[in-house]
C-alpha positions in Angstrom: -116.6 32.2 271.9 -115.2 33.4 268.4 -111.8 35.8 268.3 -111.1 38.6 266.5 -109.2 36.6 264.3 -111.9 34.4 263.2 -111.1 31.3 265.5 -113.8 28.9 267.4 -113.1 28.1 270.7 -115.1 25.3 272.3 -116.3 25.9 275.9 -118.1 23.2 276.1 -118.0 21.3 279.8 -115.6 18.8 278.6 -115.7 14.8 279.8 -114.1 11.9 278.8 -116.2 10.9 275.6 -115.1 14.1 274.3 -111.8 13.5 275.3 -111.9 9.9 273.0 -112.9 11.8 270.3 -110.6 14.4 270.2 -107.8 11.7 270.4 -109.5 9.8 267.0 -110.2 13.2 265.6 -106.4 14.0 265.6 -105.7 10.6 263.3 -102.6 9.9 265.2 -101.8 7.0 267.6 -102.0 7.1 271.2 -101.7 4.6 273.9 -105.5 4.1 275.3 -104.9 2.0 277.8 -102.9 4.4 279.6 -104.9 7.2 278.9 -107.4 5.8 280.4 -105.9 4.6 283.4 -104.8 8.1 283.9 -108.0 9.4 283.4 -110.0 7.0 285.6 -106.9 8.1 288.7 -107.6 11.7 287.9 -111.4 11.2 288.6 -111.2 9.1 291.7 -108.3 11.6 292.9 -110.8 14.9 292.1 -114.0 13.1 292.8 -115.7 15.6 295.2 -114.0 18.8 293.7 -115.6 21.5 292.2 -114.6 24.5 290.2 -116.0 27.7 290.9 -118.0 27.8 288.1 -119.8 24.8 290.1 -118.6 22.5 287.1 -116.8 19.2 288.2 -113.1 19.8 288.7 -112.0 16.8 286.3 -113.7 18.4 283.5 -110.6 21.5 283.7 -107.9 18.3 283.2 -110.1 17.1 280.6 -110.5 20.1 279.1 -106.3 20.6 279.4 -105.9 17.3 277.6 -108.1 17.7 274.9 -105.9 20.9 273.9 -102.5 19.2 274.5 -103.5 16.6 271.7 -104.6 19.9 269.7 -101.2 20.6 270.0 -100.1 17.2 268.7 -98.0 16.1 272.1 -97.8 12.4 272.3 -99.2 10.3 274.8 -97.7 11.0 278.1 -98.3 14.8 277.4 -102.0 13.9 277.8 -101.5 11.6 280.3 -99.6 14.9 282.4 -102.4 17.0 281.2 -105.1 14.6 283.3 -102.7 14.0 286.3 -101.3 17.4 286.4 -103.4 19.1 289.5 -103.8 15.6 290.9 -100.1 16.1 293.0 -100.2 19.2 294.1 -104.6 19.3 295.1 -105.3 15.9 296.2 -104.0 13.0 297.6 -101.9 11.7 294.9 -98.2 11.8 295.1 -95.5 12.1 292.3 -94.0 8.5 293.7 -97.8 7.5 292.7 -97.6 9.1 289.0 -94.5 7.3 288.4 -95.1 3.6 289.5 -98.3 4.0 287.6 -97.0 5.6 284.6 -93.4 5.9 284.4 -90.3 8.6 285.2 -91.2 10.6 282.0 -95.2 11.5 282.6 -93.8 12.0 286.9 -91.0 14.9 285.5 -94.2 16.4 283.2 -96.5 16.3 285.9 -93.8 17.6 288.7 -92.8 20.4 285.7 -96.2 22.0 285.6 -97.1 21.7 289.7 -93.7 23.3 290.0 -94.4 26.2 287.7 -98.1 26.3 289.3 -96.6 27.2 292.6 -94.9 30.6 291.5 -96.8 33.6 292.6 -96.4 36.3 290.0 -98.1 39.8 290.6 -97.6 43.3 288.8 -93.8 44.0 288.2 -91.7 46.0 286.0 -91.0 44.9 282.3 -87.3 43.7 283.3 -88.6 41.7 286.3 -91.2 39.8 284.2 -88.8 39.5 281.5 -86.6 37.7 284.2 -89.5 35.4 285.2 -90.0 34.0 281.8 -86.1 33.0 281.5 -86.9 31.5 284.8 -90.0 29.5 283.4 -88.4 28.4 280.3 -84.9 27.8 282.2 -87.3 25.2 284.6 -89.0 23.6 281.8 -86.5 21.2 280.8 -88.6 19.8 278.6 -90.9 22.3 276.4 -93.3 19.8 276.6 -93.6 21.1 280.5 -94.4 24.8 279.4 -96.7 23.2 276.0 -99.1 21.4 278.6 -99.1 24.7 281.4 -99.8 26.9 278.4 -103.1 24.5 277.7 -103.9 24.8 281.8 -103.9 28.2 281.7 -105.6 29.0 278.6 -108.3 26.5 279.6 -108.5 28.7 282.7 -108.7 32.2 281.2 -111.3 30.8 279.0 -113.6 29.8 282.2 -112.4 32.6 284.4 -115.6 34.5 284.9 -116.3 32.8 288.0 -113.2 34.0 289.5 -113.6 37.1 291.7 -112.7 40.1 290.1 -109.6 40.6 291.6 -108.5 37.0 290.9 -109.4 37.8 287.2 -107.5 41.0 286.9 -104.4 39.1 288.5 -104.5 36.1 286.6 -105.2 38.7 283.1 -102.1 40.6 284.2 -99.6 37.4 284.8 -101.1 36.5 281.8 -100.7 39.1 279.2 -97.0 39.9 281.0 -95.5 36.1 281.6 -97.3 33.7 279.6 -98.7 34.9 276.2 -95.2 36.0 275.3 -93.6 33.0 276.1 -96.5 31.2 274.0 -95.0 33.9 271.0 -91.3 32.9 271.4 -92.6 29.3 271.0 -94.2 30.1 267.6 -98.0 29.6 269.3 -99.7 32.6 267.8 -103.5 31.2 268.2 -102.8 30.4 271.7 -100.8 34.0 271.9 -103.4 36.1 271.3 -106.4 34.1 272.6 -104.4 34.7 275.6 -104.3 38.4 275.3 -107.4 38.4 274.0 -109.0 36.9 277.0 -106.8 38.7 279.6 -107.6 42.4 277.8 -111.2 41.1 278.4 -110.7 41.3 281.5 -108.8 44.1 282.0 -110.1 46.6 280.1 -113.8 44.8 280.0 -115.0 48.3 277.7 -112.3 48.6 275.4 -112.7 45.1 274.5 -116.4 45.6 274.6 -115.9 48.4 272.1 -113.6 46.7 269.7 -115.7 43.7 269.4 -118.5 45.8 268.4 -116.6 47.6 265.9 -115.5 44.2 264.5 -119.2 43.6 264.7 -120.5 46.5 262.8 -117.8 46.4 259.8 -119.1 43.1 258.6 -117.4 39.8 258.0 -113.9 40.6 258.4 -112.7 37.0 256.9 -114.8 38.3 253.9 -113.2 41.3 254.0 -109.3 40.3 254.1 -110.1 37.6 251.8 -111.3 39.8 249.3 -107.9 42.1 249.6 -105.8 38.8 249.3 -107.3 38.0 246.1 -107.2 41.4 244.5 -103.4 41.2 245.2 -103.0 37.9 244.2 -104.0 39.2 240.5 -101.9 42.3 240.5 -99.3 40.0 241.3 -100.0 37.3 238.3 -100.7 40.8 235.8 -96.3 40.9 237.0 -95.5 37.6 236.2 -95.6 36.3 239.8 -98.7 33.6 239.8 -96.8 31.2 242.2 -97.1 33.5 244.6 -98.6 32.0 248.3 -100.7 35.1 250.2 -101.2 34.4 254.1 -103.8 36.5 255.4 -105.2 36.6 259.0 -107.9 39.3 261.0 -106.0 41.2 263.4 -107.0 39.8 267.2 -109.2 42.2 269.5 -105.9 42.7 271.4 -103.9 43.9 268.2 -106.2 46.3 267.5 -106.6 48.1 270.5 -102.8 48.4 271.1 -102.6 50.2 268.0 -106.0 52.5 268.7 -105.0 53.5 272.3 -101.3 53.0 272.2 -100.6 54.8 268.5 -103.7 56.6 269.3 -105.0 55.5 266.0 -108.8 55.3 265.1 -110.4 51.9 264.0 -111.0 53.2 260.6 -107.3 53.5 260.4 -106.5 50.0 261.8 
């Protein structure tokens, strides 16, 4: 699925070989051997499971790891990221984790079941305000909150087998809880796929009607592109040719706050 903001996201059913490759992809070192080790308890530990989409439940841990070395987390990240439904949906235990792979990847893996047990549903700004404090306050480490932030965006991207009411709740907790705390920790792809995917959701025809607008108007990379140059030379006509221009397409979710909460046309965005 592409975003407004001209990003790929691969939704691809996800398994191990694709796993290994992300992992040599990244160019950065990683302990295999317990990677794998992690991966092959994982599938022995889900093996049966489904997801609702009818997909095998080890490809969502899969998919989860493949995005924490995205992020560039080291080894035991990924190694939390395979393990971390195993404790609290099968019959794994955290005393298992840790024998196998040590007190660090057992506090990650405990971190993110711990955070996955908190039932959030439709409260007032100041409430969810004091819910992320809570999340971040329980995530000793950030890289707890990094790999729950991959579980849940993997999830939003596959939610359209949820029921609708599932969908609408998980959009909400989303867009209120977890894409701002992906902001404060300086994750603006992952922020606004997450809004992005949760405005989907809950307003299916606004976001219907923005993407075709986006649609309609051309190639908006083109388009922005085009503006960043022709500033770049009134800026060297001034003297100022070291001059660095970051550019970016607004995200789907951008765009409609601004057109129903300004009450501003898309012609004017």
């Amino acid at each position: 699925m592409a975003q407004a903001n001209g990003t790929v996201t691969d939704n691809r059913v996800k398994s191990y070989a694709d796993l290994c490759a992300t992992i040599a992809e990244s160019g950065r070192a990683y302990d295999a051997e317990k990677i794998e080790r992690a991966y092959l308890l994982a599938d022995k530990a889900h093996k049966g499971q489904m997801r609702l989409s009818g997909e095998s439940y080890i490809s969502h841990p899969l998919a989860v790891a493949c995005l924490v070395v995205d992020l560039g987390l080291d080894t035991d990240s990924v190694v939390a990221a395979l393990l971390h439904d195993s404790v609290e949906d099968t019959d794994t235990t955290l005393d298992d984790v840790k024998t196998r792979f040590g007190a660090d990847v057992a506090v990650l893996v405990d971190g993110v079941t711990k955070l996955g047990k908190i039932k959030f549903s439709s409260v007032e700004e100041q409430q969810a305000e004091n819910l992320r404090k809570m999340l971040m306050a329980m995530s000793h480490d950030v890289r707890v909150m990094l790999i729950k932030l991959c579980d849940r965006l993997h999830n939003m991207r596959t939610g359209d087998s949820w029921p609708e009411q599932k969908r609408r709740d998980k959009a909400l907790e989303t867009m209120e809880v977890y894409a701002p705390i992906a902001h404060r920790l300086g994750m603006a792809n992952i922020k606004e796929e997450l809004e992005d995917r949760s405005l989907h959701y809950l307003d299916p025809i606004g976001y219907d009607e923005i993407r075709s607008y986006l649609a309609q108007n051309g190639a908006a990379e083109d388009f922005v592109a085009n503006i960043a140059d022709k500033i770049k030379e009134r800026l060297a006509e001034n003297g100022m040719d070291k001059c660095t221009i970051k550019k970016r397409v607004k995200s789907v979710y951008g765009i409609y706050r601004k057109m129903y909460i300004q009450n501003r046309t898309f012609a004017e965005i």
